[in-house]
LONUMI-159167 format. One record per residue (C-alpha): residue number from 1; residue in three letters; z, y, x. Coordinates in steps of 0.25 Angstrom, whole numbers, padded with zeros to 4 digits, always signed. Example, Ala and Ser with C-alpha at 12.3 -4.5 7.8 and 13.67 -1.06 7.14 Angstrom:
# residues 2
[1,'ala',[+0031,-0018,+0049]],
[2,'ser',[+0029,-0004,+0055]],
# end
This chain:
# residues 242
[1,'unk',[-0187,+0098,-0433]],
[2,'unk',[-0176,+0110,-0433]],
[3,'unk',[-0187,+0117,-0426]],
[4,'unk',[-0199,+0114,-0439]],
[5,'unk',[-0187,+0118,-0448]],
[6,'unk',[-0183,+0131,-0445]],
[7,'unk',[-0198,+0134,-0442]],
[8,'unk',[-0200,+0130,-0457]],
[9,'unk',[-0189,+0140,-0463]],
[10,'unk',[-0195,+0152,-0454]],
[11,'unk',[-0207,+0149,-0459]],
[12,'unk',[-0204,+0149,-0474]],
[13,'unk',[-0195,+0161,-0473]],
[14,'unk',[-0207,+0169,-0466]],
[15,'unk',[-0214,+0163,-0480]],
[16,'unk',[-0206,+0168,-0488]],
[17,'unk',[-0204,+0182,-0483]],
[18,'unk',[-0218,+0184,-0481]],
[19,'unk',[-0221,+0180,-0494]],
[20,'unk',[-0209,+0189,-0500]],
[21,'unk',[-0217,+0201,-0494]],
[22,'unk',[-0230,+0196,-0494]],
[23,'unk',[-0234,+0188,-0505]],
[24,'unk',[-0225,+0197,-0514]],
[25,'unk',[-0233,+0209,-0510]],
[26,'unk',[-0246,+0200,-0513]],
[27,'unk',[-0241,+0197,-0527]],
[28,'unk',[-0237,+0212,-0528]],
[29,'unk',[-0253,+0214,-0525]],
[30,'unk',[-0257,+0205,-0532]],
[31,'unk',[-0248,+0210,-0547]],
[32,'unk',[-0255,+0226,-0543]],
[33,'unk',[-0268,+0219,-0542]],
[34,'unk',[-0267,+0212,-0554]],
[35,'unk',[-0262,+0226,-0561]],
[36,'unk',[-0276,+0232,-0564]],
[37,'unk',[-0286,+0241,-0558]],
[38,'unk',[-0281,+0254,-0555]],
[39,'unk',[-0286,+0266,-0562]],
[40,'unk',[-0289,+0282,-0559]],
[41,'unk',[-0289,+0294,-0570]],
[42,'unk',[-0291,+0309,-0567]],
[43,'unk',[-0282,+0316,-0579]],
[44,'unk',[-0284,+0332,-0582]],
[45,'unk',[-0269,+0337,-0580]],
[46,'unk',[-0267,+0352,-0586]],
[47,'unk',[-0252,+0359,-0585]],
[48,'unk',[-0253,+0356,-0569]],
[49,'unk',[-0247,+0372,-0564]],
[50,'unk',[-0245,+0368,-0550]],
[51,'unk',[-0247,+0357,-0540]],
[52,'unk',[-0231,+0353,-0542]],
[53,'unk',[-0238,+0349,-0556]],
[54,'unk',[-0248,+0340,-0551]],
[55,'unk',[-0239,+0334,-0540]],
[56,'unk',[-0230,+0333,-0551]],
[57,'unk',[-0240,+0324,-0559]],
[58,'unk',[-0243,+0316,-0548]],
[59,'unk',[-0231,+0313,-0544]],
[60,'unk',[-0224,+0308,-0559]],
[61,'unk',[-0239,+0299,-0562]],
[62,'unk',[-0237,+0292,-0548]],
[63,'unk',[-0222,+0286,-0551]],
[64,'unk',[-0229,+0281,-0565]],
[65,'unk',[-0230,+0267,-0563]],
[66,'unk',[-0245,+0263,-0562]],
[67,'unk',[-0251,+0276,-0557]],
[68,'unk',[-0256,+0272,-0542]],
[69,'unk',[-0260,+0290,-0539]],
[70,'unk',[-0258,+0302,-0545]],
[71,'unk',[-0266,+0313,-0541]],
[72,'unk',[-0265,+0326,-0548]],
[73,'unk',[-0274,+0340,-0543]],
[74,'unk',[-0266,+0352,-0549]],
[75,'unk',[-0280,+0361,-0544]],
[76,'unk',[-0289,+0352,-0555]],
[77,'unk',[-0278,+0348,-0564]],
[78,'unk',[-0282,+0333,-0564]],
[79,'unk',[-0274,+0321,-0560]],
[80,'unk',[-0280,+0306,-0553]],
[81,'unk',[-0270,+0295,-0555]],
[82,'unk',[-0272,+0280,-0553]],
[83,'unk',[-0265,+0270,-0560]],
[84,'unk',[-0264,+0255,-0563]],
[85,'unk',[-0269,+0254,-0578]],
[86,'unk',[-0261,+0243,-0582]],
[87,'unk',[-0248,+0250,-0577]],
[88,'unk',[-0250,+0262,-0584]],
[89,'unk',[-0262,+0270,-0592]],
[90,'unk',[-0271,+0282,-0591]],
[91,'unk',[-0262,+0288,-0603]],
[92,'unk',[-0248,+0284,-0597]],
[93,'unk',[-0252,+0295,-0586]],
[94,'unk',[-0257,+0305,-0594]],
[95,'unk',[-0245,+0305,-0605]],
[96,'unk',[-0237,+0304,-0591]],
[97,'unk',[-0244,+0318,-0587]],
[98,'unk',[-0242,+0324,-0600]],
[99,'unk',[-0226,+0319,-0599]],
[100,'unk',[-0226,+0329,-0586]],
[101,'unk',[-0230,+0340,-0594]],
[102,'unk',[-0244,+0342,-0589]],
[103,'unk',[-0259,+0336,-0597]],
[104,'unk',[-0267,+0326,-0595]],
[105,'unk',[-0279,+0323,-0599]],
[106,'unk',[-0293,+0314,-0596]],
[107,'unk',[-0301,+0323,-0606]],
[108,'unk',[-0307,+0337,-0598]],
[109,'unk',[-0312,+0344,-0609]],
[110,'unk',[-0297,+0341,-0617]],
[111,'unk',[-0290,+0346,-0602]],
[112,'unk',[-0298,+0359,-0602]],
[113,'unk',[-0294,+0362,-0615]],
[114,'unk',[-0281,+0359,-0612]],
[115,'unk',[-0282,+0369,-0599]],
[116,'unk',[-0286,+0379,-0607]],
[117,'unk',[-0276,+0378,-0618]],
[118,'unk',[-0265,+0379,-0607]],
[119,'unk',[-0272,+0390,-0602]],
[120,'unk',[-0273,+0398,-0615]],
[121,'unk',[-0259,+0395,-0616]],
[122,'unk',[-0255,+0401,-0601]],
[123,'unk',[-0262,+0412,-0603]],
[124,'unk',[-0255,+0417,-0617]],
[125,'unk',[-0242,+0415,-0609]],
[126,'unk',[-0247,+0422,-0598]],
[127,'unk',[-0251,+0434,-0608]],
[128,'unk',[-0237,+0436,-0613]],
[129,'unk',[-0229,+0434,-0603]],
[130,'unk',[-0238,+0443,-0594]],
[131,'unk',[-0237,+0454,-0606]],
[132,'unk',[-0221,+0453,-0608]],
[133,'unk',[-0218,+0453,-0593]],
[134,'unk',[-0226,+0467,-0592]],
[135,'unk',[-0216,+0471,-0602]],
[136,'unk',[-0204,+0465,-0594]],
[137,'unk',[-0210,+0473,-0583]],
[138,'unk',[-0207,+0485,-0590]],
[139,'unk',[-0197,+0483,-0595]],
[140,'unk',[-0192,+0484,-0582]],
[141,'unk',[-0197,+0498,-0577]],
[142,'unk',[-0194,+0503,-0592]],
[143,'unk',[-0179,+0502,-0596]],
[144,'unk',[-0174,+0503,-0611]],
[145,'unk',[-0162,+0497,-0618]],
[146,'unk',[-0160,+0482,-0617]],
[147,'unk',[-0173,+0480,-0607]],
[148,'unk',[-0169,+0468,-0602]],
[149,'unk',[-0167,+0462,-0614]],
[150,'unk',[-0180,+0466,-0617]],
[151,'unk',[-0185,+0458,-0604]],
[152,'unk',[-0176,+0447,-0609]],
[153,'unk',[-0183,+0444,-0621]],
[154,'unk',[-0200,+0446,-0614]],
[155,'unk',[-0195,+0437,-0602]],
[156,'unk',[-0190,+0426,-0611]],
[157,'unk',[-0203,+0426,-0618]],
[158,'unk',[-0209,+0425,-0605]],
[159,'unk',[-0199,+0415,-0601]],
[160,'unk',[-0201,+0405,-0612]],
[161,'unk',[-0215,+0407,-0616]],
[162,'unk',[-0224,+0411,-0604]],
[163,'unk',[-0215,+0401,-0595]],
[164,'unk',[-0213,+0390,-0605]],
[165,'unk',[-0224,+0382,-0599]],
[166,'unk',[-0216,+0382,-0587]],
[167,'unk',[-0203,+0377,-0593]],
[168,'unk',[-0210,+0366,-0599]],
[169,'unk',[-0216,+0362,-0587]],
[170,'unk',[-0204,+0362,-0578]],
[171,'unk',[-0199,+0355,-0588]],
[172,'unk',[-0208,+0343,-0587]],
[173,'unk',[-0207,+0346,-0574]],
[174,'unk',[-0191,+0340,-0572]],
[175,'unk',[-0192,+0331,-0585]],
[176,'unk',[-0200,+0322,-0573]],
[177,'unk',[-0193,+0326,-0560]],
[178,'unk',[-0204,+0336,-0555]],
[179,'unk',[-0204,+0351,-0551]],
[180,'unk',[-0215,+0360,-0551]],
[181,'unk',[-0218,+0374,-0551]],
[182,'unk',[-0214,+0376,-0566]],
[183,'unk',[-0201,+0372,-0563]],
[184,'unk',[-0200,+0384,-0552]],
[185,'unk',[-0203,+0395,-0562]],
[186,'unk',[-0195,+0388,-0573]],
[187,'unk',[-0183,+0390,-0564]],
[188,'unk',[-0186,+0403,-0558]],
[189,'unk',[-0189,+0410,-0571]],
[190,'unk',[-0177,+0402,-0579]],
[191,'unk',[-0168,+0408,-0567]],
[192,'unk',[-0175,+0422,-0568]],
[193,'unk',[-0173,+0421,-0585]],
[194,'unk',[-0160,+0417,-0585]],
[195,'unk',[-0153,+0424,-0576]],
[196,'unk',[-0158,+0438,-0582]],
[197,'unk',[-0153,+0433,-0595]],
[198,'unk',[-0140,+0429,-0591]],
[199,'unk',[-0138,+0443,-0585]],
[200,'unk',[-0144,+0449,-0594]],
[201,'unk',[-0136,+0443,-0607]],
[202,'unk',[-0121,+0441,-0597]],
[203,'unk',[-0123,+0452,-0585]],
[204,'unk',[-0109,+0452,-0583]],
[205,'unk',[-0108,+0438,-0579]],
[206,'unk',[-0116,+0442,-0567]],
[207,'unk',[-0112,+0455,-0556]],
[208,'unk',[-0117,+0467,-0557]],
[209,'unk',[-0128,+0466,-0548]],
[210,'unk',[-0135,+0453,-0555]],
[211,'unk',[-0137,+0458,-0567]],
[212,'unk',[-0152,+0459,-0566]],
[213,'unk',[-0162,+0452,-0575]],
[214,'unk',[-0175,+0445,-0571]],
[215,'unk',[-0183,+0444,-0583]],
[216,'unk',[-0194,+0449,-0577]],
[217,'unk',[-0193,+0440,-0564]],
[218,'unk',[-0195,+0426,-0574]],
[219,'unk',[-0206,+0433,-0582]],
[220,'unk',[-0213,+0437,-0571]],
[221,'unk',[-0214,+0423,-0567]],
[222,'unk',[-0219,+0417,-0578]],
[223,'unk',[-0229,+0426,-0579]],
[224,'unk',[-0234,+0427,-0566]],
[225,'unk',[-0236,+0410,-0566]],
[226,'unk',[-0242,+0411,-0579]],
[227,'unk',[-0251,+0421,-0574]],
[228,'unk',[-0254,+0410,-0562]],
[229,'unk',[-0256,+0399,-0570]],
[230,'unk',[-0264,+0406,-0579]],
[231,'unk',[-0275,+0410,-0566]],
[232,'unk',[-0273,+0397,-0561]],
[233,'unk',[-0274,+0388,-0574]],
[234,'unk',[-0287,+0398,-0577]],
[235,'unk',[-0294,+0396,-0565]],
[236,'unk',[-0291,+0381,-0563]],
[237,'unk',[-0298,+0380,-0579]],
[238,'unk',[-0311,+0388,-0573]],
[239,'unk',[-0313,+0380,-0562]],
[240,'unk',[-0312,+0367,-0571]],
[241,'unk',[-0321,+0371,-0580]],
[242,'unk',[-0331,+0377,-0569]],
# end
């Protein structure tokens, strides 16, 4: 009789721990199962500048709760996510994008002409910012009273106009704990910017043989990405449309 009882216990506590792991899981299942059909969409994204960007996107949309993959190609500018529907919408994920900084859209024809709005716009800021740094340039090889003020004031209108898109990104960028290459040239530049400005307004907080500006050094940046993006952005626009 001891011998029936114990047998009893062991084989309720077995029971009940395979049903703690077990038939909770079953239930856990069963509630996904009972959550809806999951669901696929491919979104246009435009304002991608690197791979960091796409990795970025994909990374953010896959702690969403709801969204099952993320799959973003920085090459074709469009983004594949799955996602439970009843958890969370088509427009959830696209306002969540556009929250990153970048654009989202289902419509092609509304994304090409949002492509090419930003392209327009890139190549103004590419135009002036190459023309003033060829007058920073020689400033440089020309020397006349108050020259580097002079290269003060055409790097600081490169600095804030050609590199604002930068800055805005970047922006974006930490607002939701990410890191991508605007960040690197925000911080290179800014480092450049700065420090010539401190120099050039307080040189004698610094020795003798630091007092050098590098206006050109941040411009030249700047314009040299934009230049970049520019090609790039132009021929990624020609192949879509090809």
């Amino acid at each position: 009789m001891k011998d029936f009882t114990m047998l009893s216990i062991s084989l309720a506590l077995i029971g009940g721990v395979s049903w703690f792991f077990f038939g909770k899981k079953s239930n856990q299942e069963k509630n996904e199962s009972l959550s809806g059909e999951l669901e696929t969409i491919q979104l246009n994204i435009s304002g991608m500048h690197c791979v960091g960007c796409a990795a970025g996107i994909e990374t953010t949309l896959k702690m969403m709760d709801g969204v099952k993959e993320a799959s973003v190609n920085f090459a074709t500018s469009k983004g594949i996510f799955t996602f439970d529907p009843i958890k969370i919408t088509k427009q959830q994920i696209v306002d969540k994008i556009k929250e990153l900084g970048y654009n989202a859209s289902f419509d092609l024809e509304n994304f090409e002409k949002k492509k090419l709005e930003e392209l327009n716009n890139l190549r103004h800021r590419l135009i002036v910012s190459l023309s003033l740094f060829s007058l920073l340039v020689l400033s440089m090889f020309i020397k006349f009273p108050y020259h580097e003020y002079f290269q003060f004031i055409i790097a600081s209108i490169i600095q804030f106009y050609g590199g604002y898109e930068f800055y805005k990104s970047s922006f974006m960028s930490l607002k939701n704990k990410l890191a991508d290459m605007n960040l690197l040239v925000s911080l290179g530049t800014f480092s450049a910017y700065f420090y010539s400005l401190l120099v050039l307004l307080f040189p004698s907080f610094f020795p003798e043989n630091m007092r050098h500006v590098y206006f050109e050094g941040s411009s030249a940046i700047i314009t040299f990405v934009l230049l970049g993006r520019y090609l790039e952005q132009k021929s990624k626009l020609k192949q879509q449309t090809l």
